[in-house]
N, C-alpha and C positions, 0 to 999 in steps of 0.2 A: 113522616110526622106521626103518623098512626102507631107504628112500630113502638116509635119513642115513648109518644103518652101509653100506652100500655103497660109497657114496662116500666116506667113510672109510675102509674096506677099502683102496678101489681108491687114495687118497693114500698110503696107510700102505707097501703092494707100491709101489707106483711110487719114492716115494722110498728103499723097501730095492734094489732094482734098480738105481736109480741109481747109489743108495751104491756099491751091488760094480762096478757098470760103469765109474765114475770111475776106482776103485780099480783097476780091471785096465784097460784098454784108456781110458786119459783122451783119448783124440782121435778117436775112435767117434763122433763124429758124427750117421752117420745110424741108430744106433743108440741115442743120447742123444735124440733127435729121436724115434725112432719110442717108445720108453718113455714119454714123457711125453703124447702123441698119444694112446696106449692108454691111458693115464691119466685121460684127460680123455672121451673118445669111448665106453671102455666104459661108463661110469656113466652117458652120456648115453643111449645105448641102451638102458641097461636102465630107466633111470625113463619113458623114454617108452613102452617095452612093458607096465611093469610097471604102470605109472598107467592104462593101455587093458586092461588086464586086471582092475583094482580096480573100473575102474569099470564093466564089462560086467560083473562077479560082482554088486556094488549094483545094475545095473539089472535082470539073472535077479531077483534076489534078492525085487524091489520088485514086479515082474509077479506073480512065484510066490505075493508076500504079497496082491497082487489079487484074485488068481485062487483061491485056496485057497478051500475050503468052511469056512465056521461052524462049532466046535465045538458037539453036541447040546446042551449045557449053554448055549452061548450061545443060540440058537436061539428064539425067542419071548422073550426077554429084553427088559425094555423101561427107560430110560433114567427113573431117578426123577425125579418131580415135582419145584420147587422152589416 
């Protein structure tokens, strides 16, 4: 969901920038160019950071649940018979 809104975000600003920039300066060029570039590239960036960050927090997260000690209560606990 975070992915999504971003990238949404990042359509939503692009095409408000655009809008004003048509409206002021319609033959800007490499200005219509670079907004739309920032458009596409920020959202790029941030899902590939963001996605290598999720999943090194899951991977902490899985070791940490490895590695943790038994609660006392669980602790000689034995799995019922069937």
């Amino acid at each position: 969901m975070i992915i999504t809104a971003v990238w949404a975000a990042s359509f939503t600003v692009g095409a408000g920038l655009l809008a004003v920039l048509l409206a002021a300066a319609p033959h800007a060029l490499a200005a219509i160019v670079a907004v739309k570039l920032c458009g596409f590239a920020l959202p790029v960036v941030f899902t590939t950071r963001y996605s290598r960050a999720v999943a090194a927090r899951a991977k902490a997260a899985a070791s940490a649940a490895v590695t943790a000690p038994l609660p006392a209560a669980v602790v000689g606990v034995t799995a019922p018979s069937r």
